[in-house]
C-alpha positions in Angstrom: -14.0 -19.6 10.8 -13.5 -22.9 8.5 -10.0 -24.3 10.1 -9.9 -26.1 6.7 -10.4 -22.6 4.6 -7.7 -21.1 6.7 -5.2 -24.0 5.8 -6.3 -24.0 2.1 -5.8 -20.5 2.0 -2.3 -20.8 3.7 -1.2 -23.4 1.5 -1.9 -20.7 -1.8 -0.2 -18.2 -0.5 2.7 -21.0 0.2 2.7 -22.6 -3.4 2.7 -19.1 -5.1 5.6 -18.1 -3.2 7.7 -17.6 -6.6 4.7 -15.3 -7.7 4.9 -13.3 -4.9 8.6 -12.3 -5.2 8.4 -11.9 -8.8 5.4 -9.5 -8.6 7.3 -7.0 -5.6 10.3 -7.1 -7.8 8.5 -5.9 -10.7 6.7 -3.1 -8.6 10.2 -2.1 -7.3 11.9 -2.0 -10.8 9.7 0.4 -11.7 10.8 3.9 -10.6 8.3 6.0 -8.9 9.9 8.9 -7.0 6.8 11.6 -5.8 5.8 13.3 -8.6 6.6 10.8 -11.1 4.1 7.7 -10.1 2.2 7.5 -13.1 3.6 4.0 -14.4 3.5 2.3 -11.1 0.1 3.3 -10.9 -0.9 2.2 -14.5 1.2 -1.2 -13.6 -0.7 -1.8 -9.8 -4.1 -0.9 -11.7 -4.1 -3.4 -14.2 -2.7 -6.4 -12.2 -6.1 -5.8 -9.8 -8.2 -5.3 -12.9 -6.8 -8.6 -14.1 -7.9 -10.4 -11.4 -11.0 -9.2 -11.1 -11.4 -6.4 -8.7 -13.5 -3.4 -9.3 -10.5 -0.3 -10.1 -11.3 2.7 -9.2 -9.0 5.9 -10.7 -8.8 9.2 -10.1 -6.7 12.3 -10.3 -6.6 14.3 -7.4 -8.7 17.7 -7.8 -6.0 20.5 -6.6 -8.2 23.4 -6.1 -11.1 21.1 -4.3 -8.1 19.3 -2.2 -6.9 23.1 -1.2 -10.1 23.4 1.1 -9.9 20.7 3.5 -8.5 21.2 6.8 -5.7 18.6 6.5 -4.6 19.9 3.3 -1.0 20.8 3.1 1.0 23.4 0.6 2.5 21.6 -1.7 4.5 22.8 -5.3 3.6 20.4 -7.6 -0.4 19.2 -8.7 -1.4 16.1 -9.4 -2.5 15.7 -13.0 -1.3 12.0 -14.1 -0.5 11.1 -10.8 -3.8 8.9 -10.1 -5.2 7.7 -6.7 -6.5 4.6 -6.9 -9.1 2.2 -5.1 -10.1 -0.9 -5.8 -12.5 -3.1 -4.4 -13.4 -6.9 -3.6 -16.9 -6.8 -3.1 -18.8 -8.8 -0.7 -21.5 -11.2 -0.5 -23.1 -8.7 2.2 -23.5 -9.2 6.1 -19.6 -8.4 6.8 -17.5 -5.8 8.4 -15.5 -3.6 5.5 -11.6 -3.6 5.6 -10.0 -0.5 3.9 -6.3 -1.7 2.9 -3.7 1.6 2.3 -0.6 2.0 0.7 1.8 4.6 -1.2 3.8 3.7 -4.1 5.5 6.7 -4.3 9.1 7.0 -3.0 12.1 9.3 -2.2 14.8 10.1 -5.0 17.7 7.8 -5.7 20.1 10.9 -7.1 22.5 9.3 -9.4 22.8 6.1 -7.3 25.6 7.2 -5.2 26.2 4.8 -2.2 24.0 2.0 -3.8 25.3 -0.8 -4.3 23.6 -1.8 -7.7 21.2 0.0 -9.6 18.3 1.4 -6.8 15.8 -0.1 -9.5 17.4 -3.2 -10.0 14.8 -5.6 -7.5 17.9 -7.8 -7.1 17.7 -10.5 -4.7 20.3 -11.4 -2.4 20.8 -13.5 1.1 17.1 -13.9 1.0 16.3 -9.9 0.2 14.7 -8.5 -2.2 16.6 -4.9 -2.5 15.8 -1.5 -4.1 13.9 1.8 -4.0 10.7 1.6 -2.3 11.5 -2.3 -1.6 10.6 -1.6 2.4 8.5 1.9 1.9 6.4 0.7 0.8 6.2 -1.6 -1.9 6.5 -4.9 0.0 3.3 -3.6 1.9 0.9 -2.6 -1.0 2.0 -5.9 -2.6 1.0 -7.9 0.5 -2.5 -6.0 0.6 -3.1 -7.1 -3.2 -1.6 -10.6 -3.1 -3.5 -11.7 -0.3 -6.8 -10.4 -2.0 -5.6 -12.3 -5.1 -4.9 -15.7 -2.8 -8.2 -15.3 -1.3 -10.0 -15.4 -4.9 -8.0 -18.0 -5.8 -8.6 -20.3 -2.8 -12.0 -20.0 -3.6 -13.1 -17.4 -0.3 -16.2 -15.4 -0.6 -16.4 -12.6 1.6 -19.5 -11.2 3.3 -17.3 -7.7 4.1 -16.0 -5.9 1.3 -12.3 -4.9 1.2 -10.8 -1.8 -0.5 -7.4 -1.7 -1.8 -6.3 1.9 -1.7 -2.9 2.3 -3.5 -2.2 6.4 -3.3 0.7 9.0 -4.6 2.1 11.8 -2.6 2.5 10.5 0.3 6.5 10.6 0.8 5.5 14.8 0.3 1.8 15.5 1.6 -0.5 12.3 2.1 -2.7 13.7 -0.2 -3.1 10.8 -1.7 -5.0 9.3 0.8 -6.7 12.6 1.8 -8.0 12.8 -1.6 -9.3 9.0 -1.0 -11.3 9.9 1.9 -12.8 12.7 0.4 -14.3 10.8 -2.5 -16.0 8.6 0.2 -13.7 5.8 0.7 -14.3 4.7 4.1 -14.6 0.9 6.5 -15.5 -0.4 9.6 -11.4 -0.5 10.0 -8.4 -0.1 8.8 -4.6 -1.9 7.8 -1.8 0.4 6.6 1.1 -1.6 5.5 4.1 0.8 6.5 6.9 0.0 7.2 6.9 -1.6 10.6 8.9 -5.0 11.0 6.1 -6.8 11.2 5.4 -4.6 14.7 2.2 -4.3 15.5 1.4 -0.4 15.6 -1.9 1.2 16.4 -0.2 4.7 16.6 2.2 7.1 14.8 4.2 9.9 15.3 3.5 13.3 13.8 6.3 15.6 12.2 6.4 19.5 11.8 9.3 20.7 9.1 10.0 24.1 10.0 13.2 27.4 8.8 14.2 29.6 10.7 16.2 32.5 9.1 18.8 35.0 11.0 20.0 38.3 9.7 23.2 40.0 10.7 25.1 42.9 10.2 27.0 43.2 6.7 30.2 44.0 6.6 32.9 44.0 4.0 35.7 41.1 4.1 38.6 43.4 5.5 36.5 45.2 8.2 34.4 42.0 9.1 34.8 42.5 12.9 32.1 45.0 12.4 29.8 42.9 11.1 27.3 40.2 12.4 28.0 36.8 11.6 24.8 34.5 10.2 26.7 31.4 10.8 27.6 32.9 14.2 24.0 33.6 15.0 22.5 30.1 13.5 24.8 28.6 15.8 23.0 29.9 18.7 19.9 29.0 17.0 21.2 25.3 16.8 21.9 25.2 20.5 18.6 26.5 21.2 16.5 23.9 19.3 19.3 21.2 20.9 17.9 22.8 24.4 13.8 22.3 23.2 14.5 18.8 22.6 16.3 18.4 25.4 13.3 19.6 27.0 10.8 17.6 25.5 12.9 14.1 25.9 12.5 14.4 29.6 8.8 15.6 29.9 7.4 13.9 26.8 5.8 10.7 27.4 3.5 8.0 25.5 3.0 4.5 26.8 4.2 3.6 22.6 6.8 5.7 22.5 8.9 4.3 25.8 12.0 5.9 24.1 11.6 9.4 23.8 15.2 10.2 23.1 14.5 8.0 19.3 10.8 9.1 19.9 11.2 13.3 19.6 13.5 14.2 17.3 14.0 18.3 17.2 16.8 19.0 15.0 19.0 21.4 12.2 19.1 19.5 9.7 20.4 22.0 6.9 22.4 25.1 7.6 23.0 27.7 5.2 25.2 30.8 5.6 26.5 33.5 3.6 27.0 33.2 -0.5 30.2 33.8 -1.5 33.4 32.1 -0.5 35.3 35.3 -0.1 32.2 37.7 1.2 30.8 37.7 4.9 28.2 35.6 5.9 25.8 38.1 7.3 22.9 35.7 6.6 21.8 32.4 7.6 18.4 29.9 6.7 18.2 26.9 9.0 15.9 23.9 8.0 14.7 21.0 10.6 12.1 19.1 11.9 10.2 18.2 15.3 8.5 14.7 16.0 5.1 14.8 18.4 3.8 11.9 19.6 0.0 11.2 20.1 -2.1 13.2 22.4 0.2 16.5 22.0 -1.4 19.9 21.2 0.3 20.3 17.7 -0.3 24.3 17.6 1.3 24.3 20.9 4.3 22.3 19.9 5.0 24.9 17.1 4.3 27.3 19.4 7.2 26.1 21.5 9.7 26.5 18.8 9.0 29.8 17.9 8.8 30.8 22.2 12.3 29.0 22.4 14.0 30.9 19.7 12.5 34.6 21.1 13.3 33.6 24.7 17.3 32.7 23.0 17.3 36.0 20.5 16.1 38.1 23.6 19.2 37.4 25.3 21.7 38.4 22.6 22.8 41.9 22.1 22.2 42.1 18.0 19.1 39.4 17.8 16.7 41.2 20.8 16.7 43.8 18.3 16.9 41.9 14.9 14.8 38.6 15.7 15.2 35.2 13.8 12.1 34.3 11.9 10.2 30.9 12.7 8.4 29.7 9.3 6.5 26.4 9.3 7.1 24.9 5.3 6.6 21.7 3.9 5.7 18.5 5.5 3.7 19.0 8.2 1.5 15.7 9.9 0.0 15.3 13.0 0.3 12.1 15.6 -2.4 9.8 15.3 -3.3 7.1 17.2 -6.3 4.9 17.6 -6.8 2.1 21.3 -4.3 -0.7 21.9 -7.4 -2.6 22.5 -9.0 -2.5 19.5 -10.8 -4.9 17.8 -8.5 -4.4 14.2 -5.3 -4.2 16.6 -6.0 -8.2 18.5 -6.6 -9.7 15.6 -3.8 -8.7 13.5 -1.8 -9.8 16.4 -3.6 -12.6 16.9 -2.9 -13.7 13.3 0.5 -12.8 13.6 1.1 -15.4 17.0 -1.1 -17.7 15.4 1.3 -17.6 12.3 5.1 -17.4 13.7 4.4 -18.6 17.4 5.2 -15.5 18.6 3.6 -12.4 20.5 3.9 -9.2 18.6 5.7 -6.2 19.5 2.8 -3.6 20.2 4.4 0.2 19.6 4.5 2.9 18.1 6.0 3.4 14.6 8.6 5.9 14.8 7.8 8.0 12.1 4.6 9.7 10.5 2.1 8.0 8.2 -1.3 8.4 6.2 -3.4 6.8 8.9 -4.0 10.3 10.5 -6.0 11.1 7.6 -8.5 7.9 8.3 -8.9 8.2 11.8 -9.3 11.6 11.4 -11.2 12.2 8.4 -13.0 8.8 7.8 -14.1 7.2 10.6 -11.4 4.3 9.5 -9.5 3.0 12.7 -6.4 2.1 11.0 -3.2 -0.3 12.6 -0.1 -0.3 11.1 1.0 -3.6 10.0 3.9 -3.7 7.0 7.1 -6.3 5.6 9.4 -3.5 5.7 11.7 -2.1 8.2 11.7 1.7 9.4 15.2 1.3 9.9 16.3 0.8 6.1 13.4 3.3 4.6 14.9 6.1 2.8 18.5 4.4 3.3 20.9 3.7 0.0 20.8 -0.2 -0.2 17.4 -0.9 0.8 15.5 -4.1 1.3 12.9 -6.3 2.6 13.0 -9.8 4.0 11.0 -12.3 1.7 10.6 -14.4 4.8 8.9 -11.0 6.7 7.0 -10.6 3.4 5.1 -13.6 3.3 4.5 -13.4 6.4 2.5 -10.3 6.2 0.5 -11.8 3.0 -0.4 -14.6 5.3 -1.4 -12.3 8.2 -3.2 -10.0 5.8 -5.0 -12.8 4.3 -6.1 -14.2 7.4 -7.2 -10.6 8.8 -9.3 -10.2 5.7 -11.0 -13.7 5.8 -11.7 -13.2 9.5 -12.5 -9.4 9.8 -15.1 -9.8 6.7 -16.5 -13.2 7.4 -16.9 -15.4 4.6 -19.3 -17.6 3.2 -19.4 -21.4 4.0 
């Protein structure tokens, strides 16, 4: 490729540096917790219209997204909550690049424990902060900028690209579900996630599960004949403790070096009882289990639901009154596509070629829509986003400016390269 095009398109994206920030700070001031996206959407879809990519927009199709395979219960449908794609067609001859990112993110509550108002895009010691400023509105902004810089540095592409900008996905994924079942597919893709500029051809998968316990009522005064739930769901809590104990040691994934940060298999919410003077004879228990790539996710489940019999067996009041295993809510698989491939050397190779440096090749600690294109649509997707895992879903957070125009550059690059352009 043109060395000259490469520089002209470097010193765009360099000169409309301003434009850039101003643009993400816009996208982050403009609430979009799951469920609520519809403005975000309207705002992303009219920026590409304006400069001059073909928009696609839909609204999901419950009933017809309720009999795929990867579907996922969910509460809430989707009418006003659009999908969107849009493309930058090319001159014909390329390889296509299919671009994904969510805008949706998690609640804010009231603020508590912000610093400034979650919306408020403010910009401090060379941050940009807010809701959704590193998951992931940093990384759909980088996809669309660097199309934009492309356009305006005069690059026609052989390839085409897709810009797919989805809802749902802090939830389901359905988003992007729903985007490979209307057809969207490419020769490869680039999922901006969060990933500190880590380069990460693979991601975990997550199973949210309850388990509920029952006791043996009993009035206040006679209590020490009943059967405590909070008694019981602590045995339950030690059990899970002793599956992921279990799986940290005999777990392993050449990306996932650190299985202790790897595997999580935790209680994460423990209710007992509902009354402060009445016994607690019941008890629901929430969590969640991470898999890594290459793990039988049935059998992972199944090894939840084996732990807690193989624990109730042993007691004197659960072998006869069981816990109850449930699998609710989230619920992705691990996906992963070769460390060798083509999409993964040359976002790294952009990346060196960029900051001098060698990329950290991993995997990214925490599930994401790319199982639903390397599943689903044929789409080898890498993971390549601004923001850091580390801050997602955290009360103050940010992404670098420096780390995002760096992945605008590297995006742009991957695009002019991956497509092929025209001389």
């Amino acid at each position: 490729m043109s060395s000259a095009t490469r520089q002209k398109i470097l010193e765009t994206i360099e000169n409309n540096q301003d434009v850039s920030v101003k643009f993400l700070q816009e996208m982050i001031a403009i609430p979009s917790v799951t469920g609520d996206e519809a403005a975000i959407q309207a705002f992303v879809a009219d920026y590409m219209n304006k400069i001059g990519l073909d928009v696609d927009m839909w609204e999901t199709d419950w009933e017809e997204l309720k009999k795929h395979p990867g579907y996922r219960p969910v509460a809430m449908g989707y009418e006003g909550r659009p999908n969107i794609v849009a493309t930058f067609k090319g001159t014909g001859g390329g390889r296509s690049l299919l671009l994904n990112g969510h805008t949706d993110v998690i609640p804010v509550g009231n603020g508590e424990g912000w610093s400034d108002n979650p919306w408020s895009a403010k910009i401090e010691n060379g941050r940009i902060y807010g809701r959704g400023a590193a998951d992931m509105k940093s990384g759909v902004a980088s996809h669309i900028l660097a199309v934009e810089y492309l356009k305006k540095a005069g690059v026609k592409l052989k390839g085409d690209v897709y810009i797919n900008v989805v809802i749902d996905e802090e939830v389901s994924g359905h988003g992007t579900l729903d985007t490979v079942m209307r057809g969207y597919k490419a020769d490869a893709g680039i999922s901006g996630e969060t990933s500190d500029l880590a380069v990460q051809p693979a991601c975990i998968g997550r199973i949210w599960f309850e388990i509920a316990v029952q006791g043996k009522p009993a009035g206040i005064q006679k209590r020490y004949e009943g059967i405590s739930g909070i008694d019981l769901g602590n045995k339950v809590v030690q059990a899970v403790k002793e599956l992921e104990d279990h799986r940290v040691a005999t777990v392993r994934h050449p990306l996932y070096p650190n299985a202790l940060d790897s595997l999580p298999c935790i209680i994460g919410s423990f209710q007992a009882g509902n009354y402060p003077s009445a016994f607690p004879d019941t008890a629901l228990l929430k969590g969640s289990i991470g898999t890594v790539p290459g793990e039988d996710h049935e059998g992972v489940k199944k090894s939840l639901v084996d732990k807690i019999n193989e624990m109730a067996a042993q007691d004197p009041w659960m072998k006869d009154h069981p816990p109850v295993v449930r699998f609710v809510g989230y619920d992705a698989q691990a996906s992963e596509i070769p460390v060798d491939h083509p999409i993964v050397d040359l976002v790294s190779k952009n990346y060196t070629e960029l900051t001098g440096k060698q990329p950290v090749i991993s995997g990214r600690q925490g599930a994401a829509d790319t199982r639903f294109l390397n599943l689903y649509a044929d789409t080898p997707t890498v993971i390549f986003g601004p923001g850091s895992t580390a801050v997602m879903h955290a009360n103050d957070e940010y992404v670098s400016i420096e780390d995002y125009i760096t992945s605008i550059k590297v995006m742009a690059l991957c695009i002019y390269d991956w497509c092929g352009a025209e001389n």
